[in-house]
NUDRENNU-954825 format. One record per residue: x, y, z of N, C-alpha, C in turn; residue in one letter. Coordinates in nm, 3 decimals. Layout:
NODE, nc1, nc2, nc3, cac1, cac2, cac3, cc1, cc2, cc3, aa
NODE, X, Y, Z, X, Y, Z, X, Y, Z, A
...
END
This chain:
NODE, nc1, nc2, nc3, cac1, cac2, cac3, cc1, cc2, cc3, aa
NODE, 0.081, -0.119, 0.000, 0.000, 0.000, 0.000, 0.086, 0.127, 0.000, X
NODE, 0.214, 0.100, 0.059, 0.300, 0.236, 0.096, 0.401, 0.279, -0.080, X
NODE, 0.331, 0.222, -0.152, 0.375, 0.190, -0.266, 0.326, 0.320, -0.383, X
NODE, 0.199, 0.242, -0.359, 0.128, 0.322, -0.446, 0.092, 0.515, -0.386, X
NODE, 0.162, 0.504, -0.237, 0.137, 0.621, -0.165, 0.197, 0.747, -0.238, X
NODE, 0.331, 0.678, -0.265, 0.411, 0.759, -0.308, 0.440, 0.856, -0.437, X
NODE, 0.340, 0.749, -0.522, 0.354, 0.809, -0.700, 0.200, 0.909, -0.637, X
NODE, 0.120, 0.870, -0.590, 0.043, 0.983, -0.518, 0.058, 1.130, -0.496, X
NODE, 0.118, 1.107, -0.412, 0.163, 1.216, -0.337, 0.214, 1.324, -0.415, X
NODE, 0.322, 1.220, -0.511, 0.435, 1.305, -0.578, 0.285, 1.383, -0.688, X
NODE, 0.214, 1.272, -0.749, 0.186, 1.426, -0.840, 0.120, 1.493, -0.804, X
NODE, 0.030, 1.519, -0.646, -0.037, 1.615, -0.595, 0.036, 1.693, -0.591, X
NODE, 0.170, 1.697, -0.539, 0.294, 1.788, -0.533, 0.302, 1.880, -0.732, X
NODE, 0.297, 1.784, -0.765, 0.352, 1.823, -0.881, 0.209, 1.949, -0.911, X
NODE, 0.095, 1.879, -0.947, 0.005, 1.988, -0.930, -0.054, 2.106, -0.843, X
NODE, 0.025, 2.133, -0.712, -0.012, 2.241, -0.653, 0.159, 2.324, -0.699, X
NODE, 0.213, 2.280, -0.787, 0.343, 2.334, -0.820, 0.321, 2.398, -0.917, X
NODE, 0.230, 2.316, -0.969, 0.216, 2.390, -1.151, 0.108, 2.487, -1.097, X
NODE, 0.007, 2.462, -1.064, -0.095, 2.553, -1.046, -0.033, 2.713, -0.963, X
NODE, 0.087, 2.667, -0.868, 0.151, 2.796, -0.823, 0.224, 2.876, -0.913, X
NODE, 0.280, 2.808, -1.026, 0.341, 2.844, -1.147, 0.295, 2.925, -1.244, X
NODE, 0.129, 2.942, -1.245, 0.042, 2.970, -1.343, 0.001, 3.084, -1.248, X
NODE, -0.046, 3.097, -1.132, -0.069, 3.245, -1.059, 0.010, 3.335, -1.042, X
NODE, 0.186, 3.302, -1.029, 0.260, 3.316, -1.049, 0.282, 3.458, -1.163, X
NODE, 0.290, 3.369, -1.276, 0.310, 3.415, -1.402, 0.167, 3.536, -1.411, X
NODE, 0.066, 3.504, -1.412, -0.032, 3.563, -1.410, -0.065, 3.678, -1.346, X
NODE, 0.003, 3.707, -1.216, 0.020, 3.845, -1.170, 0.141, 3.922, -1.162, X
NODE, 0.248, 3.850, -1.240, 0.334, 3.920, -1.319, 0.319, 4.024, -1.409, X
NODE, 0.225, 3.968, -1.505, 0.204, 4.012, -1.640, 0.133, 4.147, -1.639, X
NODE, 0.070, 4.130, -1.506, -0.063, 4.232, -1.521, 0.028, 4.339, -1.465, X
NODE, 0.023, 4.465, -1.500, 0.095, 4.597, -1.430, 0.014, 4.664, -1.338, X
NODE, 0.056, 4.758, -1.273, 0.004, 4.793, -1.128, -0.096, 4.933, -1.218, X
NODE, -0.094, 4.991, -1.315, -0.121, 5.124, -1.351, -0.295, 5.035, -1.430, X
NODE, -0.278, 4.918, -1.433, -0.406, 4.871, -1.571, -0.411, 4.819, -1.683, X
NODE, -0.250, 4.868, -1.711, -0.209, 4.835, -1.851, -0.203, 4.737, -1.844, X
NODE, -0.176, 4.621, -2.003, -0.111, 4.524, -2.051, 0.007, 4.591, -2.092, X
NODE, 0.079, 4.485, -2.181, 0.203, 4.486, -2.211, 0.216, 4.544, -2.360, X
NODE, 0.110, 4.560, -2.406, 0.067, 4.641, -2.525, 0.145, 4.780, -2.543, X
NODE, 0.190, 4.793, -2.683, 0.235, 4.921, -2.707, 0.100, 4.982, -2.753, X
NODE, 0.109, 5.153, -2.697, 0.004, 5.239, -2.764, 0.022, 5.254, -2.929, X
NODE, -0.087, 5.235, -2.999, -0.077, 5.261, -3.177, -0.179, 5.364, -3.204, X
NODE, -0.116, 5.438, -3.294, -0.253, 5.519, -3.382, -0.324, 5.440, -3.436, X
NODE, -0.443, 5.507, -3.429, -0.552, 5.454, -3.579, -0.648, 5.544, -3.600, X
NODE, -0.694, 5.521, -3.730, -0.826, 5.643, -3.797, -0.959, 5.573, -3.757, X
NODE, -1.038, 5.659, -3.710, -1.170, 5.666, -3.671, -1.233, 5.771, -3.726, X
NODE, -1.387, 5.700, -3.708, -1.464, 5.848, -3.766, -1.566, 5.820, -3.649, X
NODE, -1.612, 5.946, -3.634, -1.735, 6.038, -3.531, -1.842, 6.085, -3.607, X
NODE, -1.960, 6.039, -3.570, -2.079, 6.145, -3.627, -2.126, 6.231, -3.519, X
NODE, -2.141, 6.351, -3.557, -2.241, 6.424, -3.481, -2.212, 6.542, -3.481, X
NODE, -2.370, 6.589, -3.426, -2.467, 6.670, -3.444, -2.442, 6.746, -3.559, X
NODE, -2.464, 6.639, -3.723, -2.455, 6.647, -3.830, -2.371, 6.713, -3.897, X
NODE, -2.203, 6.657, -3.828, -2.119, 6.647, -3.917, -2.005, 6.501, -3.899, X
NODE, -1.946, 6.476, -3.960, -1.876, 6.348, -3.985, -1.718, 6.363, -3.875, X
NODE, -1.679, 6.371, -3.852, -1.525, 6.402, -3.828, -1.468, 6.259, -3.828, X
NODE, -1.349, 6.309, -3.930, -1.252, 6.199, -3.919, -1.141, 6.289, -3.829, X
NODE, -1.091, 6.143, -3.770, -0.964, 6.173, -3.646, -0.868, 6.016, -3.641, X
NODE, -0.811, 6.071, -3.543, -0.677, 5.974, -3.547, -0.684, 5.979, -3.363, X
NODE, -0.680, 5.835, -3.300, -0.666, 5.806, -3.194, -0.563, 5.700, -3.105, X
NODE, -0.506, 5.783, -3.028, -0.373, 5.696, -2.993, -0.404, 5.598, -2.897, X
NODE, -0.429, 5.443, -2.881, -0.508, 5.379, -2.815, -0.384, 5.276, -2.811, X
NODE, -0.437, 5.220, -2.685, -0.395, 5.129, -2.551, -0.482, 5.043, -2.506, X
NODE, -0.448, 4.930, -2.467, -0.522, 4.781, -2.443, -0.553, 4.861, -2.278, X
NODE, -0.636, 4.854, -2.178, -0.653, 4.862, -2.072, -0.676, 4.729, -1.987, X
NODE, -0.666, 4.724, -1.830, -0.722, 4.601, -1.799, -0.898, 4.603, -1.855, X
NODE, -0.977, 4.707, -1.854, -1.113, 4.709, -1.880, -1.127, 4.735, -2.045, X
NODE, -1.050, 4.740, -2.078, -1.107, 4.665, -2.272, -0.988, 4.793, -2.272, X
NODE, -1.013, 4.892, -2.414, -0.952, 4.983, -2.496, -0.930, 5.127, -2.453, X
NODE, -0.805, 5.152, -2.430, -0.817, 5.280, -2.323, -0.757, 5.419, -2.497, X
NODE, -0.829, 5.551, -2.471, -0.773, 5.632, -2.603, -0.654, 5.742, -2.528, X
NODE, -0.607, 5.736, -2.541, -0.429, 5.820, -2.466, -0.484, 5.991, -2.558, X
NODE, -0.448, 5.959, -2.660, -0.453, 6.115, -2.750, -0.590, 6.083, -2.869, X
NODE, -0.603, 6.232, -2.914, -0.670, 6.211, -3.015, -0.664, 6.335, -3.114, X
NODE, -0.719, 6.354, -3.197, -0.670, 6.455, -3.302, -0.771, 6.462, -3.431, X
NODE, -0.845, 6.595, -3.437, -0.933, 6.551, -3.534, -0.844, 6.600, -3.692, X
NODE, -0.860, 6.523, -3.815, -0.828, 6.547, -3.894, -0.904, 6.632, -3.973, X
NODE, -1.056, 6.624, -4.042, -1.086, 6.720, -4.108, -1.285, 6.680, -4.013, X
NODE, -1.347, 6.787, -4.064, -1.472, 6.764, -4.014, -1.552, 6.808, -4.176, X
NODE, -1.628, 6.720, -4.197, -1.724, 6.732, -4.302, -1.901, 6.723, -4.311, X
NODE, -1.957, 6.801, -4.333, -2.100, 6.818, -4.283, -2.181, 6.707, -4.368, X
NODE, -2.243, 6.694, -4.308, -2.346, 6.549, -4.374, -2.424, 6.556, -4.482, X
NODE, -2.421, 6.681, -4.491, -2.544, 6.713, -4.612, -2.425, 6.726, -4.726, X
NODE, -2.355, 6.778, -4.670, -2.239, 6.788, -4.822, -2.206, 6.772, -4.934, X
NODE, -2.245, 6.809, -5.053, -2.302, 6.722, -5.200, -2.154, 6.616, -5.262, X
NODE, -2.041, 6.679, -5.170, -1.925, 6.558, -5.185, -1.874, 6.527, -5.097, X
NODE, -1.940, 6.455, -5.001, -1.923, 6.397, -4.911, -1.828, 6.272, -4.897, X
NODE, -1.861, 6.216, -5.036, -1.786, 6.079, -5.055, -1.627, 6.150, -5.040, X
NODE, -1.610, 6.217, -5.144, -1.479, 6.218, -5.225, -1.380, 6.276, -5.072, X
NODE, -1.508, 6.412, -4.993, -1.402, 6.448, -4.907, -1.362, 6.337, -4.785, X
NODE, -1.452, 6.292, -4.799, -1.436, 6.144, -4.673, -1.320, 6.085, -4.728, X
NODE, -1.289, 6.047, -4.844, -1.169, 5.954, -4.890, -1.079, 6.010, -4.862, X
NODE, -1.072, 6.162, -4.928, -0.942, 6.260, -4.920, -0.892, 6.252, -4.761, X
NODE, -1.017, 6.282, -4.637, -0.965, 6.292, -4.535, -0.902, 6.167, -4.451, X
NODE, -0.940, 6.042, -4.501, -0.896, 5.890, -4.448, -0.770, 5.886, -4.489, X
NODE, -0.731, 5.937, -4.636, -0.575, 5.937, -4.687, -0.461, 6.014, -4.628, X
NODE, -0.563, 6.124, -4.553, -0.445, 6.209, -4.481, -0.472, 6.138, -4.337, X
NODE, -0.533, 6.071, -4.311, -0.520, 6.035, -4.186, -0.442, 5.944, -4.162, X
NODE, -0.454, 5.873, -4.243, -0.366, 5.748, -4.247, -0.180, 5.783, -4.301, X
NODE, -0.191, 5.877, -4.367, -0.068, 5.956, -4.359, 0.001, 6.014, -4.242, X
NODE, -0.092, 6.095, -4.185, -0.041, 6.134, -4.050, -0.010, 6.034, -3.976, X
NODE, -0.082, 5.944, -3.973, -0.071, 5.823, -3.850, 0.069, 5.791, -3.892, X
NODE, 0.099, 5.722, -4.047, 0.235, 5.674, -4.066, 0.347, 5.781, -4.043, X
NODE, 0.323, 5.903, -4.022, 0.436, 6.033, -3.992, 0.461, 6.030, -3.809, X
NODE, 0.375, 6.006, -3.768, 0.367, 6.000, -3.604, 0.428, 5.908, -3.542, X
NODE, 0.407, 5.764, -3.659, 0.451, 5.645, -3.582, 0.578, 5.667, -3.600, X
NODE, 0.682, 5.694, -3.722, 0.821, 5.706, -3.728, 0.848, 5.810, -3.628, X
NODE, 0.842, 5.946, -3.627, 0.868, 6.031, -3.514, 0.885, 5.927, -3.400, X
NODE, 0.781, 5.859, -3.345, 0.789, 5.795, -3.269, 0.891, 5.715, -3.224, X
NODE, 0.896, 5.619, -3.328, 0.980, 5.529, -3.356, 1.147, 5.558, -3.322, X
END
């Protein structure tokens, strides 16, 4: 009986080892401020309201509670009724996405 005690034992051992291993690691990772380990990135967004469009550029961060926005920056604002609405919407996504790639090198 003192046999089978032993391969027992050992892997209860082994599993309150691993399981300490994994909480371990797990409140490592997490930082004291909220963050993850995520770098902040630009990206283009658009806003509606109170009937106009704005495109912008937002400097965003993973939070512990979902998506945190650091900066933001509007690029152009275009009114809804606008008879070229399309074309200026494109024009303003191209500079946004320009700026974003000018910010990230600065950055960089």
């Amino acid at each position: 009986m003192r046999i089978l005690m032993l391969p027992a034992v050992l892997i209860v051992v082994a599993v309150l080892v691993y399981v300490l291993v994994i909480l371990v690691r797990g409140a490592v990772r997490a930082r004291p401020g909220g963050t993850t380990d995520q770098v902040p990135r630009w990206e283009a967004h658009t806003a509606m309201e109170d009937g106009w469009t704005l495109v912008v550029i937002r400097r965003m961060t993973q939070g512990r509670d979902g998506p945190v926005e650091l900066a933001r920056q509007t690029v152009r604002a275009i009114p809804d009724d606008d008879p070229h609405w399309d074309e200026r919407y494109r024009e303003a996504m191209l500079e946004a996405r320009a700026r974003i790639t000018t910010l990230e090198l600065e950055s960089g």
